[in-house]
N, CA, C and O atoms as CSV, one atom per row, in Angstrom:
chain,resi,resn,atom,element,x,y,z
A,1,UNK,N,N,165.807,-27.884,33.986
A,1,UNK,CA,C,164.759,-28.480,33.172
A,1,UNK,C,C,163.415,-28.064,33.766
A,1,UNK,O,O,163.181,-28.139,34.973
A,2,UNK,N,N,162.848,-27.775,33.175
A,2,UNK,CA,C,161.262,-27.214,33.357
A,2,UNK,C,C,160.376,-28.268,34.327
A,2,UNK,O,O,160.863,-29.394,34.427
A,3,UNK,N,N,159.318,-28.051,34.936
A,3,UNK,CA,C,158.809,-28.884,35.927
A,3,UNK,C,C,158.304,-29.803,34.928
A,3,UNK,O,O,158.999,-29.518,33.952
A,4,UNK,N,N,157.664,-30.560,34.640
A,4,UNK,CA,C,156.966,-31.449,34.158
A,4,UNK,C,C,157.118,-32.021,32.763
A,4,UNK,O,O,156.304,-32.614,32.055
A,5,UNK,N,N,158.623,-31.616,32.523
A,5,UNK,CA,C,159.101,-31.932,31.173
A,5,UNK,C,C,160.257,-33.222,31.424
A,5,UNK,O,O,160.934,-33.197,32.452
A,6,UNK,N,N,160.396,-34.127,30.610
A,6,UNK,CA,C,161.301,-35.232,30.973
A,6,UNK,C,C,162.338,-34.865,29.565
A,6,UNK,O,O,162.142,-34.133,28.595
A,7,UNK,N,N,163.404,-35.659,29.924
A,7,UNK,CA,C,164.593,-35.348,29.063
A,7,UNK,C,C,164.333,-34.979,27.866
A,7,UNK,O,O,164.657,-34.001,27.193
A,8,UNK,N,N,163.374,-36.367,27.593
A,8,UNK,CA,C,162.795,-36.339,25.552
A,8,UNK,C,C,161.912,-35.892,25.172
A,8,UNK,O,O,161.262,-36.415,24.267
A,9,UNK,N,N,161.463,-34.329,25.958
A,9,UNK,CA,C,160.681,-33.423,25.825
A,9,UNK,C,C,159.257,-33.778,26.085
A,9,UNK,O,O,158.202,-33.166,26.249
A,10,UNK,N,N,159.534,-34.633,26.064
A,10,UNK,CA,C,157.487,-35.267,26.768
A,10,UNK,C,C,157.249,-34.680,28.158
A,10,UNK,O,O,158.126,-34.534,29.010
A,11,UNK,N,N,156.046,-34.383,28.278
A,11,UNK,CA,C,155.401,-33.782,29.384
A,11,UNK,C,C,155.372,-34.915,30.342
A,11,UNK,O,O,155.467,-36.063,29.908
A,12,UNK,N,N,155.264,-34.713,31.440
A,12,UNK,CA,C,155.206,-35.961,32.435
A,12,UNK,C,C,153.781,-35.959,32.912
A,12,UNK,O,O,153.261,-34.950,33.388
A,13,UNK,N,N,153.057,-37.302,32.754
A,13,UNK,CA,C,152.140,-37.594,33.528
A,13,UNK,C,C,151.507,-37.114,34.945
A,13,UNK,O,O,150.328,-37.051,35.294
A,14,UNK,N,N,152.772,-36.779,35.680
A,14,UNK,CA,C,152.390,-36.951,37.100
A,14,UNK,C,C,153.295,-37.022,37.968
A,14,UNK,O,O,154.405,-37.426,37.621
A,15,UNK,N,N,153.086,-36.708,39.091
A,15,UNK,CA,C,154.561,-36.862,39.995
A,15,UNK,C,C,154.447,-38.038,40.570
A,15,UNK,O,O,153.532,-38.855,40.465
A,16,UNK,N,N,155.377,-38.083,41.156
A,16,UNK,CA,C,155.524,-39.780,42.194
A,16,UNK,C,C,153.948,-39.555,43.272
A,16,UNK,O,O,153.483,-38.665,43.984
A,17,UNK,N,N,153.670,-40.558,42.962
A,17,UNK,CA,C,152.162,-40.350,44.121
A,17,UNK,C,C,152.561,-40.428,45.453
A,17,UNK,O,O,151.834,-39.882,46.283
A,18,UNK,N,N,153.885,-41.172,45.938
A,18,UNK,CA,C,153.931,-40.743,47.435
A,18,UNK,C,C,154.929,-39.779,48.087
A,18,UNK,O,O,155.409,-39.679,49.216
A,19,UNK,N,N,155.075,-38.989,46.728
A,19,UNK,CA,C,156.207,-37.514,47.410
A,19,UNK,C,C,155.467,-36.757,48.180
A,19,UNK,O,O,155.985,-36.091,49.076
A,20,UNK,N,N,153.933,-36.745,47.905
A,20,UNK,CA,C,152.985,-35.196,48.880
A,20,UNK,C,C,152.672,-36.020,49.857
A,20,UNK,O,O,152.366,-35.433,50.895
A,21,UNK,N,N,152.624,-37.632,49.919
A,21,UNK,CA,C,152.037,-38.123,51.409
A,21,UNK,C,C,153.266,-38.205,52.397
A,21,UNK,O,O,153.196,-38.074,53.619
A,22,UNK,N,N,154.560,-38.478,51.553
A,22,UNK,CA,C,155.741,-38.603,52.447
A,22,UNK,C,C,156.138,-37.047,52.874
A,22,UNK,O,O,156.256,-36.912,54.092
A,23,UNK,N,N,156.355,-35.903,52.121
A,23,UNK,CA,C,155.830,-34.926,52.595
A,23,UNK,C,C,154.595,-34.434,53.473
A,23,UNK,O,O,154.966,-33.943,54.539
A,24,UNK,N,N,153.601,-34.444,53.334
A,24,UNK,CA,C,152.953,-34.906,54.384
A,24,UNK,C,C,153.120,-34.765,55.932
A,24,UNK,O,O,152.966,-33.864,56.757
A,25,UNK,N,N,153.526,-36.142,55.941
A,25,UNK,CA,C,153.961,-37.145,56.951
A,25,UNK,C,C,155.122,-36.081,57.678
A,25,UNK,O,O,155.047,-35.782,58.870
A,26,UNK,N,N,155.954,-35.683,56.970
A,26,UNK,CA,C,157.155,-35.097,57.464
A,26,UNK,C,C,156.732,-33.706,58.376
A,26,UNK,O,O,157.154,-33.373,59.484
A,27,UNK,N,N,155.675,-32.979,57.430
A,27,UNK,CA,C,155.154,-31.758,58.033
A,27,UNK,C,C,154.205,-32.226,59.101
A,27,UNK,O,O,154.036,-31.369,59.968
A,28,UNK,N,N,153.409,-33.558,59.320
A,28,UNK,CA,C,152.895,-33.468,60.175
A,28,UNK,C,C,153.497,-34.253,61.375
A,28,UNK,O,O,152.984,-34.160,62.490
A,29,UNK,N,N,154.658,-35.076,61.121
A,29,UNK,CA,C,155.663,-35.284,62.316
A,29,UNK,C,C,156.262,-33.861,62.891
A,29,UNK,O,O,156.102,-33.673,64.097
A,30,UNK,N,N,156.776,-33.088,62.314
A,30,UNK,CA,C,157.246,-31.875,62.687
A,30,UNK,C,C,156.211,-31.307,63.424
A,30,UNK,O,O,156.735,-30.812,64.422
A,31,UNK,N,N,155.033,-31.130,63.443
A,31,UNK,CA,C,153.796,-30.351,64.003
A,31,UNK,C,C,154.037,-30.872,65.272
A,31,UNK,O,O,154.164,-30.143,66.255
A,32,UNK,N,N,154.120,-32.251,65.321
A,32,UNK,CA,C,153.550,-33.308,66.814
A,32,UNK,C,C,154.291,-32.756,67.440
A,32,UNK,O,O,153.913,-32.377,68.549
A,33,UNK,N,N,156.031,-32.398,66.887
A,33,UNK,CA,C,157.177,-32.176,67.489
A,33,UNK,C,C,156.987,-31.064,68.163
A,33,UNK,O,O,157.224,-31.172,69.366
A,34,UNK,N,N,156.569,-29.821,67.724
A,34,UNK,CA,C,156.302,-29.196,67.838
A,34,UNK,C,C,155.236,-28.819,69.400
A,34,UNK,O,O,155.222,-27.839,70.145
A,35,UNK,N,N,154.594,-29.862,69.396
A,35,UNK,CA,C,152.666,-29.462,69.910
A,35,UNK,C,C,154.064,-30.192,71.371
A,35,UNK,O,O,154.441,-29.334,72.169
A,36,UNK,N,N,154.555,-31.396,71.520
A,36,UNK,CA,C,155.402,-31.900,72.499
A,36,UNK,C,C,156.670,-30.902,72.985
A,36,UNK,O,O,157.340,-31.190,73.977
A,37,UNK,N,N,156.837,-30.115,72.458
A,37,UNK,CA,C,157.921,-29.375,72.679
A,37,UNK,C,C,156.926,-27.678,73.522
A,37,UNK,O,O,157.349,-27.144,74.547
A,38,UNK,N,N,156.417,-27.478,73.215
A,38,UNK,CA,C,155.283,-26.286,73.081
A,38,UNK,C,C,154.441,-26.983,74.860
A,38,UNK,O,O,154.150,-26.407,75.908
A,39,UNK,N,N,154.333,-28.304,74.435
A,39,UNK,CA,C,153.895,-28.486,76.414
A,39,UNK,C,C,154.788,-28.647,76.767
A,39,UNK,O,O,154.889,-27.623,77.442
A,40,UNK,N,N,155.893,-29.273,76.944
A,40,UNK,CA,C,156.931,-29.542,77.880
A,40,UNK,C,C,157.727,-28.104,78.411
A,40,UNK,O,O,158.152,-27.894,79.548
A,41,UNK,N,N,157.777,-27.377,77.468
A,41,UNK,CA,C,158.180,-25.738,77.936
A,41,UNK,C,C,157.511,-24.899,78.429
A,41,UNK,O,O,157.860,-23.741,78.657
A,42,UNK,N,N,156.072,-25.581,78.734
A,42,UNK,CA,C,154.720,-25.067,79.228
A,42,UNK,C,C,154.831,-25.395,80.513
A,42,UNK,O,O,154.981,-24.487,81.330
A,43,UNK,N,N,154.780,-26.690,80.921
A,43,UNK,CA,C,154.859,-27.650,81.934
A,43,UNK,C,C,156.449,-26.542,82.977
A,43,UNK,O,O,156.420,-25.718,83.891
A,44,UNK,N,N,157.335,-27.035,82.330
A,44,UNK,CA,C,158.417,-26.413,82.911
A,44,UNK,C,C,158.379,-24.667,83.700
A,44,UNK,O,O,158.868,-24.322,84.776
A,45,UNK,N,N,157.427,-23.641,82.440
A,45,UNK,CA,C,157.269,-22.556,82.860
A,45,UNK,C,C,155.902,-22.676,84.443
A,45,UNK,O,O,155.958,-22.183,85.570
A,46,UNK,N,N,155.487,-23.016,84.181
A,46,UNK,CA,C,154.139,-23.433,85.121
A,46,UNK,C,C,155.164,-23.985,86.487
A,46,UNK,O,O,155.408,-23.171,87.378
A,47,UNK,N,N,155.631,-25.163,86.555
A,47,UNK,CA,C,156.610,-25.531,87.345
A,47,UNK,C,C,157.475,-24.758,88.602
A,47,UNK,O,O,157.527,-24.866,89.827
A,48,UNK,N,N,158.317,-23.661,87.240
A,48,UNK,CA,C,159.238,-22.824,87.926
A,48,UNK,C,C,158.489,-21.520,88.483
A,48,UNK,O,O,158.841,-20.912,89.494
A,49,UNK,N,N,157.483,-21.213,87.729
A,49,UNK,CA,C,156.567,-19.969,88.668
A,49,UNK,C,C,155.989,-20.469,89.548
A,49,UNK,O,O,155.386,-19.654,90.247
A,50,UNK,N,N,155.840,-22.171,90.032
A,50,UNK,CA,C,154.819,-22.202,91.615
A,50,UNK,C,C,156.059,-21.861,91.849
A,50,UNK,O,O,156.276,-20.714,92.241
A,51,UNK,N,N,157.358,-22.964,91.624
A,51,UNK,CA,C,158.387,-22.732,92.605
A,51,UNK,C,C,158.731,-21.354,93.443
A,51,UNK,O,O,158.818,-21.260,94.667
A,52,UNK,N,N,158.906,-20.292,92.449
A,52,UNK,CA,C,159.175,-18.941,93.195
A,52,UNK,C,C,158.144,-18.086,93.342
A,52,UNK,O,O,158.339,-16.874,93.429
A,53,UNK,N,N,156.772,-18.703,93.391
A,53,UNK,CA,C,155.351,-17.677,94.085
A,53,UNK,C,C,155.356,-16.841,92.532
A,53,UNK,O,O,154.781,-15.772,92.739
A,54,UNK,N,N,155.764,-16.918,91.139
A,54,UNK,CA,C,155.604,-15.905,90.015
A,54,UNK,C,C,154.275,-16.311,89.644
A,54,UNK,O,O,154.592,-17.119,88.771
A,55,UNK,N,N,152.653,-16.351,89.676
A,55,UNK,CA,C,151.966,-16.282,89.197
A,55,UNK,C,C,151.850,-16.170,87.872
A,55,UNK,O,O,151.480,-17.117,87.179
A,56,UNK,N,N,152.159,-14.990,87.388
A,56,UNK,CA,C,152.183,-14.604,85.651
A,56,UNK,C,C,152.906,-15.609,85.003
A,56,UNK,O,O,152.507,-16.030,83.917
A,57,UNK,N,N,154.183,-16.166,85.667
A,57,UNK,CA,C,154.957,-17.558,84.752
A,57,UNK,C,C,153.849,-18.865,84.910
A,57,UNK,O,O,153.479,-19.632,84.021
A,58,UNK,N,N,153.589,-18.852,85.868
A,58,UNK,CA,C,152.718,-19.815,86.064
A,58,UNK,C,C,151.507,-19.834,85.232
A,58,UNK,O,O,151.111,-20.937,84.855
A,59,UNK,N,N,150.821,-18.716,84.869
A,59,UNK,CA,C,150.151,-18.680,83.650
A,59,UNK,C,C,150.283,-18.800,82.498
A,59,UNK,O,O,149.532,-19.263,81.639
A,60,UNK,N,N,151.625,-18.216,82.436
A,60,UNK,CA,C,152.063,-18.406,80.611
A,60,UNK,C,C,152.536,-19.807,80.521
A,60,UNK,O,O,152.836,-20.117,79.368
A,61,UNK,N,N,152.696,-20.775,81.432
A,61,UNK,CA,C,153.505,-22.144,81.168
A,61,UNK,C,C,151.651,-22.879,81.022
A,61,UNK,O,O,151.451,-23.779,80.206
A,62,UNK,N,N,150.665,-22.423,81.770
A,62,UNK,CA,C,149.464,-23.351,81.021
A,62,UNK,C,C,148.759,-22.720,80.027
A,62,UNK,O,O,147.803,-23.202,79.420
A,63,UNK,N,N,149.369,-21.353,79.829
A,63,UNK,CA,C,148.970,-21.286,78.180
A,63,UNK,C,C,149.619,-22.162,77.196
A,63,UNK,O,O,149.004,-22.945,76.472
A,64,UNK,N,N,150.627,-22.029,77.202
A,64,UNK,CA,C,151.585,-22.413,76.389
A,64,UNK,C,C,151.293,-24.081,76.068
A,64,UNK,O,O,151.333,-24.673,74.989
A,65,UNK,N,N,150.888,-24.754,77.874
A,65,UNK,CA,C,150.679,-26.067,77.639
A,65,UNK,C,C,149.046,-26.103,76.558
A,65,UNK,O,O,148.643,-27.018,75.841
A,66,UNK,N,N,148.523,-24.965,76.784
A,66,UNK,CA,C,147.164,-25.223,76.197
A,66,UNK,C,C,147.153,-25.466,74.469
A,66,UNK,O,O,146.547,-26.245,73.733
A,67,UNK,N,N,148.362,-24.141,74.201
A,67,UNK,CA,C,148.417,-24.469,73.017
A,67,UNK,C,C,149.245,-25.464,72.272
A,67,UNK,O,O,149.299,-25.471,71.042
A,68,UNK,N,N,149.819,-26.211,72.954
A,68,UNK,CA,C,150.834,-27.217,72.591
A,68,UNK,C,C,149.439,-28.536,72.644
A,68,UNK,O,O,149.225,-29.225,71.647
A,69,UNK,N,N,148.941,-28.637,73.427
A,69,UNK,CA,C,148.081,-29.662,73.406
A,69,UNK,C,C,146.643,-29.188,72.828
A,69,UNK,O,O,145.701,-29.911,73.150
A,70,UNK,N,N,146.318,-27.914,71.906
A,70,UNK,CA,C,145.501,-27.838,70.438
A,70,UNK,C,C,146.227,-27.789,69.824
A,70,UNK,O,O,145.547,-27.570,68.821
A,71,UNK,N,N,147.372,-27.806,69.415
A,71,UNK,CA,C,147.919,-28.180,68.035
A,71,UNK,C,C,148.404,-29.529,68.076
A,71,UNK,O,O,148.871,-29.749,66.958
A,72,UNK,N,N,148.537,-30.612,68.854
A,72,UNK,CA,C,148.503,-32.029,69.080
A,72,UNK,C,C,146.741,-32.526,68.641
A,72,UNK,O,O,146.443,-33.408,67.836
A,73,UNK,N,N,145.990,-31.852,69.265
A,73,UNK,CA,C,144.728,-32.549,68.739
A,73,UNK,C,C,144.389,-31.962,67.246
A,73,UNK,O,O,143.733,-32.740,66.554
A,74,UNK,N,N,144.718,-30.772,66.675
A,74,UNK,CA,C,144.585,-30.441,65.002
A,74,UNK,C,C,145.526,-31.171,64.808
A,74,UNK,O,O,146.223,-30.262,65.259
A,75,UNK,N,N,146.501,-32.219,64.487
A,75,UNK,CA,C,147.246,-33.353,64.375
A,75,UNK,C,C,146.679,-34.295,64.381
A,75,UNK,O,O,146.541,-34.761,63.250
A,76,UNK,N,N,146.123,-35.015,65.373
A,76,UNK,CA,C,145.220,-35.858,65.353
A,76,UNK,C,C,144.344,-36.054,64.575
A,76,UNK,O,O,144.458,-37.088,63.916
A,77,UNK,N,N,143.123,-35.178,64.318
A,77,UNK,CA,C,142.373,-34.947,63.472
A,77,UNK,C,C,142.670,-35.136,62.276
A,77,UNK,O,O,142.205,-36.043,61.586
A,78,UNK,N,N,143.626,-34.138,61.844
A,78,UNK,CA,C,144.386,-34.625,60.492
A,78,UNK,C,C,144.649,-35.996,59.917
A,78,UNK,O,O,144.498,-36.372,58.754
A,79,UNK,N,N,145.146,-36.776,61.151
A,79,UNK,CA,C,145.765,-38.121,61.073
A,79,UNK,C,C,144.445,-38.974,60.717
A,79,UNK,O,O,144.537,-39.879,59.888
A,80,UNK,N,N,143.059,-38.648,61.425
A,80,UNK,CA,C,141.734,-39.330,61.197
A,80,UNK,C,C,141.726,-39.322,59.499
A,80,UNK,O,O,141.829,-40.295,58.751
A,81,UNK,N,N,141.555,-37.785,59.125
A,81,UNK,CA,C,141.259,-37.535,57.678
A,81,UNK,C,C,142.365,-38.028,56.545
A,81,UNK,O,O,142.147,-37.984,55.334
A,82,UNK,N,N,143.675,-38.538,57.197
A,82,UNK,CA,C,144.681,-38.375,56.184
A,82,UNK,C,C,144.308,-39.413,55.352
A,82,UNK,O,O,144.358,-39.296,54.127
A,83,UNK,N,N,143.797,-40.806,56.122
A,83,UNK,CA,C,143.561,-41.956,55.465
A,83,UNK,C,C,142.459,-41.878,54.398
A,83,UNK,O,O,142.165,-42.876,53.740
């Protein structure tokens, strides 16, 4: 059936008003997941390069934390504007 057509051929008004916020919500839980997962594998790389003197790991684990914690604050932000 065609998008915006209902059984008895009438056009539909409109979609459910909270399918794009519950969507939303879902894409921007996934992000957080994301921004937490993105430092903790940061943290860990940083970690295991003091452990064995690797410098370069040790850099890429506070990049990694850097960008895990800007895409936690573009989340945030979002969360200000969502309301």
């Amino acid at each position: 059936m065609p998008f915006g057509i209902s059984d008895s051929g009438e056009e539909s008004q409109g979609q459910n008003p909270h399918s794009d916020s519950q969507e939303l919500s879902a894409m921007s839980d996934n992000e957080k997941t994301q921004a937490k997962t993105e430092q903790a594998k940061g943290k860990m790389k940083e970690v295991a390069g003091s452990a064995v003197g690797n410098e370069r790991l040790t850099a890429e684990g506070r990049t990694d934390q850097a960008k895990g914690d800007a895409r936690e604050a573009k989340e945030k932000i979002k969360d200000v504007f969502k309301d």
